[in-house]
N, C-alpha and C positions, 0 to 999 in steps of 0.2 A: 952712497947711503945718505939719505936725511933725515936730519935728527932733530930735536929742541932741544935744549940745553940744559943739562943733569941738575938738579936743586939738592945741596947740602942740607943732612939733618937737621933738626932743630938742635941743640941743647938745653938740657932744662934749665927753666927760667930765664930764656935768652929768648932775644927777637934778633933774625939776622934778614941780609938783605938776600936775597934770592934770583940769580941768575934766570931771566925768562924768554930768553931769544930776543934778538935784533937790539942787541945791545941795553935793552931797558934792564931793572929792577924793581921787583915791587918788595913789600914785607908782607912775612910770614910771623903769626906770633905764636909765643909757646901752644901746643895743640897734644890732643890724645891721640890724634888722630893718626893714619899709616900712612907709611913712606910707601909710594908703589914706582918700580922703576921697569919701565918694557924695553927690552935690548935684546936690538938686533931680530925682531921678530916678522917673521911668515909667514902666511897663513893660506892654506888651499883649502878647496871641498870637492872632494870625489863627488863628479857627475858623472849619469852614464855616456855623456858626449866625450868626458877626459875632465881633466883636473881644472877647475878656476881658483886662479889666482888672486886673492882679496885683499891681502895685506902683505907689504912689500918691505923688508927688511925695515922695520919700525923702531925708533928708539923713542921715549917716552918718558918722564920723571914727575912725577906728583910730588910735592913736599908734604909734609906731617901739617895736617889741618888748612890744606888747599884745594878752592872752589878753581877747577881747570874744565869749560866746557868744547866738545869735539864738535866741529862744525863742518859740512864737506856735502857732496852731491848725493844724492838717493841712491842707494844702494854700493857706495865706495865703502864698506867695508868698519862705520863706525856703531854699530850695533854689535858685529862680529868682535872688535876689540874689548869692547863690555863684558861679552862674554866671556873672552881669554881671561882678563882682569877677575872678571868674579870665580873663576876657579871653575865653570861650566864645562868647558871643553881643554884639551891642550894645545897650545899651540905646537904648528908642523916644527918650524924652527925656531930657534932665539930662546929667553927666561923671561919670564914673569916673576918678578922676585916683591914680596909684602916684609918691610924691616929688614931686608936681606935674605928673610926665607924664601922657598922657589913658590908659588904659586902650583898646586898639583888637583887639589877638589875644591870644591866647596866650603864653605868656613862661616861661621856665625859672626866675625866680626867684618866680612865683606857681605852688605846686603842688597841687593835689586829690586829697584821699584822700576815695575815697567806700566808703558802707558793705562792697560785697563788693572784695575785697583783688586779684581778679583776676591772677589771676598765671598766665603761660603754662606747661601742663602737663609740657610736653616738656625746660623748662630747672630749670637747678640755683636755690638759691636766691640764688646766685652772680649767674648769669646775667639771673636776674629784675631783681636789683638793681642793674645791670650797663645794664640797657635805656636810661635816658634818655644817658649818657655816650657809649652806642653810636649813638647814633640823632643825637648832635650829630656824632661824629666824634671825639672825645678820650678814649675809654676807652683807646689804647693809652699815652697821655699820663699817666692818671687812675686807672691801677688803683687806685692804692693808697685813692684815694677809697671801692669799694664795701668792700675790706676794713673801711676808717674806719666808715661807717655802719651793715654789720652788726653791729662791736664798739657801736657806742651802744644799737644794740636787743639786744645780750645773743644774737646768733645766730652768733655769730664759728663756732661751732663747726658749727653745719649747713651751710657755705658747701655743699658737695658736696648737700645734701641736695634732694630732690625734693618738689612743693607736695604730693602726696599723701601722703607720711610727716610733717605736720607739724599740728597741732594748728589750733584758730581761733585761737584767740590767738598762737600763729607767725606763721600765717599773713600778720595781720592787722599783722604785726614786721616782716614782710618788705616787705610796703605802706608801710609810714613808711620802711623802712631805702630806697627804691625814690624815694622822696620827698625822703629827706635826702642824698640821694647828692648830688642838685644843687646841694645848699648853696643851701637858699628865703628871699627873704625874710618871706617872705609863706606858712604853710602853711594851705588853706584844706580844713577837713575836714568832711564830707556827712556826718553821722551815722555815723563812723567804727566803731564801738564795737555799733552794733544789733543785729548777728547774733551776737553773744557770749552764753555764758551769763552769768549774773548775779554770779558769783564772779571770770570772767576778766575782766568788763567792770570792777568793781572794779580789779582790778589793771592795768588798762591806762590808767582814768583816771589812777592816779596816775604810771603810768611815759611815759605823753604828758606832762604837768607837768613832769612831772623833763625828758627831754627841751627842752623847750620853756624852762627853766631854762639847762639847760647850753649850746643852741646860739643863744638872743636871736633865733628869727623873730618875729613876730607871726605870732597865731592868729584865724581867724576858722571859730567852730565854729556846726554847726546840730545841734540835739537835741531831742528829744520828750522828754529826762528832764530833771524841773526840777531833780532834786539835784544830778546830772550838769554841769550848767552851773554850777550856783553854787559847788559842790566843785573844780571846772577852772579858771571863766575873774575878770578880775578886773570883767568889768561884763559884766550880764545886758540885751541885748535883745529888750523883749517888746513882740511885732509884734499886730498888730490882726485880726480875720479879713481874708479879702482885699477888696480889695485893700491890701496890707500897708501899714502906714503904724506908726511911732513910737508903744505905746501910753504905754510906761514906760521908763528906765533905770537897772535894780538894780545898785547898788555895794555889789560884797563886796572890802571892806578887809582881810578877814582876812588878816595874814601864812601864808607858805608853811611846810613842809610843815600844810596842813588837816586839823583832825580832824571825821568825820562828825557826833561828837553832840555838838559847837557850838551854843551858843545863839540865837548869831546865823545859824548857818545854818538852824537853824527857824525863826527869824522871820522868814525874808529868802522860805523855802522857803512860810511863808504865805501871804506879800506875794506873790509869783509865782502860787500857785496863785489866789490872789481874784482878781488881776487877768486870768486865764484862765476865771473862771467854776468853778473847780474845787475852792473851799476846805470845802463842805455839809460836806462828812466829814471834816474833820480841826479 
């Protein structure tokens, strides 16, 4: 079995160092955020050919208010773990444990942003963001909450506005602001960033960061770009082809705000792509 290396809670008011694979440390500082631990987990999907096998006895550790992005080949299995994690499906064997509790549905404080932003056409972007507090029953309690999360993505001003006058990277503001309405501890995002161009997706990695700064959830991200990860999160998960399993765990120490042409993010950006089979050309 391969594993990464389990991260100790936080204690309040404490900053501790935090075990990350391959000997390194990085700091974690006090956070709201969830502990999510995956142990020992499997994972199959009944086909009619017979059973595929996608996740391989996985062991896993998020610390409380930790940015941990999953890196690995097309279709090995790190979308499927997202879902375990966000309470979607069960996994075949192993726990999914959130603070120690088991992982079993769904939950308001673990939220999913996947790549398209899906926002009902017919509502403001008000009302978009408006959806989970209505859906519990406390939006008349809570207004004041979607105003709060529009002002963090910088859309205070489109409240009135409709999903088709609004750009992708709006768009894709109103998804997070939709997301942070809930107050998450846990925000779990699907290749959030994909359908952007290549200019807005820059500017969203870094205003996810800032975000994820200002409000202390833990982040557990999936991405096909290896800059993308190592420029976002503070430890790199690189998954095996499927059935997924632990191949490496890259730790980027770099203090925050990151600059792209870091040295060490070239060499970490190496180290990722060898161990993907991908380094021939650079």
């Amino acid at each position: 079995m391969v594993s990464s290396v389990a991260t100790p809670t936080v204690p309040e008011g404490a900053r501790i160092d935090v075990p990350a694979g391959q000997g390194a440390r990085i700091d974690v500082p006090e956070s709201k955020g969830a502990r999510i631990d995956v142990r020992n987990v499997s994972h199959w999907f009944d086909l009619p050919a017979g059973p595929l096998h996608v996740i391989d006895e996985l062991d896993l550790s998020i610390a409380p208010g930790e940015f941990v992005a999953l890196l690995g080949p097309s279709g090995c299995g790190k979308s499927t773990l997202l879902r375990l994690v966000a309470g979607l499906e069960p996994a075949t064997t192993g726990e999914l444990l959130q603070d120690g509790a088991p992982i079993t549905e769904p939950d308001p404080s673990r939220i999913v942003v996947f790549q398209d932003p899906t926002l009902f056409p017919w509502r403001t972007v008000w009302d978009n963001v408006a959806l989970g507090l209505q859906a519990r029953g406390i939006l008349k309690a809570q207004r004041h909450r979607v105003d709060e999360a529009l002002a963090l993505v910088g859309l205070q001003d489109f409240a009135k506005a409709f999903p088709h006058q609004l750009s992708g990277g709006m768009a894709q503001r109103v998804a997070l602001a939709r997301a942070l309405v809930n107050d998450p501890s846990l925000l779990v995002l699907d290749e959030p960033l994909g359908k952007l161009d290549s200019l807005t997706r820059l500017t969203m990695q870094t205003e996810l960061v800032q975000l994820w700064q200002r409000t202390g959830f833990s982040a557990l991200l999936v991405t096909h770009d290896v800059e993308e990860a190592l420029f976002m999160a503070q430890r790199v998960v690189v998954f095996s082809d499927r059935p997924a399993r632990v191949k490496q765990v890259l730790v980027n120490d770099l203090p925050y705000p990151r600059h792209r042409g870091d040295a060490r993010l070239a060499a970490l950006r190496h180290e990722a792509l060898a161990l993907l089979g991908l380094d021939a050309s650079w």
